[in-house]
C-alpha positions as CSV (number, residue, x, y, z in Angstrom):
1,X,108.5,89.4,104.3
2,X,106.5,91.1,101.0
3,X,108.4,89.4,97.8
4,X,107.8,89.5,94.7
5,X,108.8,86.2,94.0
6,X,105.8,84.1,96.7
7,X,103.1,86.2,94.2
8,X,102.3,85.2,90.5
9,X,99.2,87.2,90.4
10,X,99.9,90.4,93.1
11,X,102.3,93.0,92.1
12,X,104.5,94.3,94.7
13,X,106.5,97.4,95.0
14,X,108.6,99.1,98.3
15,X,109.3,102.1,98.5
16,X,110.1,104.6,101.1
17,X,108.4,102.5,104.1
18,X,104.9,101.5,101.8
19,X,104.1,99.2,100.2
20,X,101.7,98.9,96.9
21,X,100.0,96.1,96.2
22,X,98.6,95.6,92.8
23,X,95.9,93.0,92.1
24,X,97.7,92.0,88.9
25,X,95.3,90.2,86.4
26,X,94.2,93.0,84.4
27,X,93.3,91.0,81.3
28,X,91.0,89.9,83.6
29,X,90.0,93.0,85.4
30,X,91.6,91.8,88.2
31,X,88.8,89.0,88.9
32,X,89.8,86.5,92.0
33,X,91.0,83.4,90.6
34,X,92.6,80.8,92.3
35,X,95.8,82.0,92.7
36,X,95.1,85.1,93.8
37,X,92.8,83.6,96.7
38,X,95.6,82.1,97.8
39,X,97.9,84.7,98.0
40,X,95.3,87.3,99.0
41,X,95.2,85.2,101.5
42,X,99.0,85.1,102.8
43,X,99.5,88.6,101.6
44,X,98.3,91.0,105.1
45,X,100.4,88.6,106.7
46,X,103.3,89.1,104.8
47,X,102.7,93.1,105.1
48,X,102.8,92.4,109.0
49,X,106.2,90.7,109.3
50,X,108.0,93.2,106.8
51,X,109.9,95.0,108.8
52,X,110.6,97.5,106.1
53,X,107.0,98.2,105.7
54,X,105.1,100.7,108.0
55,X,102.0,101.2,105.8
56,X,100.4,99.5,102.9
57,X,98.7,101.0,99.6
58,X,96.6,98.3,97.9
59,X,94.9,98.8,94.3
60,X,94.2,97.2,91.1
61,X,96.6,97.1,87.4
62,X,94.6,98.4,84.8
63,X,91.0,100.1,85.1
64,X,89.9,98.2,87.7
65,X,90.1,97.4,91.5
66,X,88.9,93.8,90.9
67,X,85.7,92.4,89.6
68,X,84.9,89.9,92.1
69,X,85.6,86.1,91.7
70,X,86.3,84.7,88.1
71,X,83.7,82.5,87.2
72,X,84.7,83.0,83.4
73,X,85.8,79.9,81.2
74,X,89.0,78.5,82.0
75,X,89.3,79.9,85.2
76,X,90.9,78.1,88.3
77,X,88.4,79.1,90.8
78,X,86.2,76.2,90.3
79,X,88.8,73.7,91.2
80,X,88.8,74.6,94.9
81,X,86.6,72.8,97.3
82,X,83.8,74.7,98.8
83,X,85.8,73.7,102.4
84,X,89.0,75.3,100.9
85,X,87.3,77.9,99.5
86,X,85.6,78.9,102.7
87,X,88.3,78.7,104.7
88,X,90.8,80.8,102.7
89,X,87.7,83.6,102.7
90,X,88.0,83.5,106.3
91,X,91.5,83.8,106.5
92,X,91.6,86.7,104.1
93,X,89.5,88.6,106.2
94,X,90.7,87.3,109.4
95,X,94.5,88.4,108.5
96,X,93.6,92.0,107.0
97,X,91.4,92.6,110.4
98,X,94.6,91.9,112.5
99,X,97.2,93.3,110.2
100,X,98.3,96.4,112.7
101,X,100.1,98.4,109.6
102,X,97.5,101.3,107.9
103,X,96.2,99.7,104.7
104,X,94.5,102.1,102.1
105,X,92.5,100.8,99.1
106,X,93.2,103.0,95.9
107,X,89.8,101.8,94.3
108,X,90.8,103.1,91.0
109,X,87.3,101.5,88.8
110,X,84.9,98.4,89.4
111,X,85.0,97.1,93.0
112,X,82.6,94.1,93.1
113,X,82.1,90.9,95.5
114,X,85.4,89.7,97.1
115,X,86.5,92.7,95.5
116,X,84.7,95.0,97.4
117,X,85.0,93.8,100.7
118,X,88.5,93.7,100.5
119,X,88.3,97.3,99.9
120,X,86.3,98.7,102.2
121,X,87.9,96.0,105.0
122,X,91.1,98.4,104.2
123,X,91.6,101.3,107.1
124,X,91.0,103.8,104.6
125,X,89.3,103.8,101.2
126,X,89.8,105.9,98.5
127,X,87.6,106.2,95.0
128,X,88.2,107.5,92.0
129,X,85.4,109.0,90.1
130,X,84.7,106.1,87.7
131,X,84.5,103.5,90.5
132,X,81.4,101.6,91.0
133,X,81.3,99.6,94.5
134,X,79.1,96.8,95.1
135,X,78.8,93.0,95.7
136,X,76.6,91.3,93.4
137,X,76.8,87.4,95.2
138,X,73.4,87.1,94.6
139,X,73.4,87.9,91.0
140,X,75.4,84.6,90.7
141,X,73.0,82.8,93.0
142,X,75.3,82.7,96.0
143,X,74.7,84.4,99.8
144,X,77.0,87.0,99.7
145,X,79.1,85.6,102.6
146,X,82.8,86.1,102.4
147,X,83.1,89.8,104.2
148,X,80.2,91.5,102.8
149,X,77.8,91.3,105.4
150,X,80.8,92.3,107.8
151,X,81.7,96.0,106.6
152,X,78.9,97.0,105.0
153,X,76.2,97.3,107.8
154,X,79.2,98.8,110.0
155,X,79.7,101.5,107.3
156,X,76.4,102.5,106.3
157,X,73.4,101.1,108.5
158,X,72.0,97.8,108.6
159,X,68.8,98.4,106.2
160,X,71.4,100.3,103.3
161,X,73.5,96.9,103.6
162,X,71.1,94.5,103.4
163,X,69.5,96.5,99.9
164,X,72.6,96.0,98.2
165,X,73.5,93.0,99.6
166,X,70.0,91.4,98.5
167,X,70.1,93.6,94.9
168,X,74.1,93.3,94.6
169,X,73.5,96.7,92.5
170,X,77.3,98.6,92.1
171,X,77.2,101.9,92.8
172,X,79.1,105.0,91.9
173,X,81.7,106.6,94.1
174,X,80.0,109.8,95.0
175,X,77.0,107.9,96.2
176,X,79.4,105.6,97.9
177,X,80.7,108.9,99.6
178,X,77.5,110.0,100.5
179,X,76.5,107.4,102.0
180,X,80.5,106.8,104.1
181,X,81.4,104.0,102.3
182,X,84.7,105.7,101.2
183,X,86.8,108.3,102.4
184,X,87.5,110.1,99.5
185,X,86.5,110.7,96.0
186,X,89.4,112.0,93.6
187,X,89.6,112.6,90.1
188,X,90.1,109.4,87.4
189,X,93.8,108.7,87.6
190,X,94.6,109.9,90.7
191,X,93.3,107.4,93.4
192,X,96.7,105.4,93.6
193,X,97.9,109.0,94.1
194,X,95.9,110.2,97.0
195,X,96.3,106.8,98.5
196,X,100.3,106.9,98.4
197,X,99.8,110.5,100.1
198,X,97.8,109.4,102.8
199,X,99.7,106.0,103.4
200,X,102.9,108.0,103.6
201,X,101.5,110.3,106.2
202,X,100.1,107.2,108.2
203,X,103.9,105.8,107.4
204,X,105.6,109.0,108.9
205,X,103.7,108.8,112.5
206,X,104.4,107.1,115.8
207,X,104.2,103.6,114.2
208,X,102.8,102.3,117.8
209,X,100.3,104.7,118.3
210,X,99.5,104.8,114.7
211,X,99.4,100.8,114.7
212,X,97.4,100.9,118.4
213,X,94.9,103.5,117.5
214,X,93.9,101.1,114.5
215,X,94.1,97.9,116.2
216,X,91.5,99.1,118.8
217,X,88.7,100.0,116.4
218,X,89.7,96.9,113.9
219,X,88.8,94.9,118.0
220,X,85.3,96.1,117.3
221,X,85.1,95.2,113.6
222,X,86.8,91.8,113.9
223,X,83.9,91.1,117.1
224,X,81.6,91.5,114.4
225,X,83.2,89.3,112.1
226,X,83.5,86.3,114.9
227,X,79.6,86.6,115.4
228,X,78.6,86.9,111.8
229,X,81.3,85.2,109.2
230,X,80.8,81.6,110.5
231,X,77.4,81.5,109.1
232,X,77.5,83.9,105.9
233,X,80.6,81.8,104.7
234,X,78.4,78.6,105.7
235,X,75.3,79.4,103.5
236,X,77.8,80.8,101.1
237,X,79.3,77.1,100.1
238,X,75.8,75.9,100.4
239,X,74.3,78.5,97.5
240,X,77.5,77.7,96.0
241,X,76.1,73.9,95.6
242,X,72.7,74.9,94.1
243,X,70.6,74.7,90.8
244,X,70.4,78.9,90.8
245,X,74.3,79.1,91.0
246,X,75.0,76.4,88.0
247,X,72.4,78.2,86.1
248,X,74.0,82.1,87.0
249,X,77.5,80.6,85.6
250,X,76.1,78.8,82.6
251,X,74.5,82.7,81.8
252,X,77.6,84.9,82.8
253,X,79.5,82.4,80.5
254,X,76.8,82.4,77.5
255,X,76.0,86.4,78.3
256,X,72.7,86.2,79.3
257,X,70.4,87.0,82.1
258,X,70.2,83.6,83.9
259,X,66.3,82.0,84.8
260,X,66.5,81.4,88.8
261,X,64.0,78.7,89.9
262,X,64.9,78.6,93.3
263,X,66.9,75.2,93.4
């Protein structure tokens, strides 16, 4: 069951047979810390066994979707194991690929890293106009492992993925449209909107066939994620041990371009 009392750092609201889901650290831009791993993790498994819920909305507080992982000072992120951490990416994608209830993303600004992918692993995506979508891993000196290289091949071609995979370059949301990364495009403001129209559509159909016609093409994505997540979460804790990614945290922290040596 979704309540609001198992989530410190996710807001959640019912209403109607949806659900919104609000990455909740806007001080923060709703950055993945710790917490939030955690309960990112637990939280498409939660949607599944709410019997109240028939489709999902999921979205950030503030003006963005979420920045990625928080590598800022005083954040909790750091205090995970790379084994922990590796196996709670895993999960997250693992239990959002077999969630049967429509999810729609509401990416209402910055979608970046973990960020990202857990957007466009969402059934439906929809972008507001000041939303930038990308996953810059390897702009902190990490493989860009946990989901990325996943969706984004399946979504727009393998050579398009692996440019802004290897650049981690965000991009805006009508080029994200262009290239069918999103669904939609709406106006600032009203992405949370469109996406509570859509999900209550998806929530007022044949929840079997609605749930069955999903699950069948998730089959496909999820085959995908079996053959490639294994290693890209793999060589993710490995960069995540190195001289490049020390150095790319040291600069993020001090607000300047870090000096990669390739260690």
């Amino acid at each position: 069951m979704l309540r609001q009392e198992n989530y410190e750092t996710i807001q959640i609201e019912k209403e109607g047979g949806v659900a919104i889901l609000r990455l909740n650290r806007p001080e923060r831009l709703n950055a993945v810390n710790g917490a939030m791993h955690s309960e990112l993790m637990a939280l498409f498994l939660d949607v599944q066994a709410d019997p109240d819920v028939r489709a999902a909305v999921l979205t950030g507080a503030g003006r963005a979707f979420s920045a990625g992982g928080d590598f800022g000072g005083g954040s909790d992120m750091r205090s995970k194991s790379g084994l922990t951490m590796m196996q709670e990416a895993r999960r997250i994608v693992d239990n959002l690929l077999d969630c049967e209830k429509p999810i729609v993303s509401a990416v209402n600004g910055a979608a970046a890293g973990l960020g990202a992918t857990v957007a466009l692993l969402c059934d439906v995506v929809v972008a507001s106009r000041n939303a930038r979508i990308g996953d810059p891993h390897v702009k902190m000196g990490i493989t860009a492992g946990d989901g990325g290289a996943v969706i984004w091949p399946l979504l727009i071609g393998v050579n398009r993925a692996k440019y802004m995979l290897m650049s981690g370059d965000l991009i805006p949301a009508e080029e994200a449209f262009a290239m069918g990364l999103v669904n939609k495009v709406v106006d600032e403001g009203e992405a949370l909107n469109e996406a509570l129209a859509i999900a209550r559509k998806l929530a007022a159909g044949a929840p079997y066939a609605v749930q069955t016609s999903k699950t069948a093409v998730n089959k496909f994505i999820k085959a995908v994620s079996n053959m490639v997540l294994p290693y890209s979460l793999a060589v993710e804790e490995v960069s995540m041990r190195t001289a490049d990614h020390r150095e790319a945290v040291q600069a993020f922290q001090e607000k300047r371009d870090p000096r990669f040596t390739g260690q």
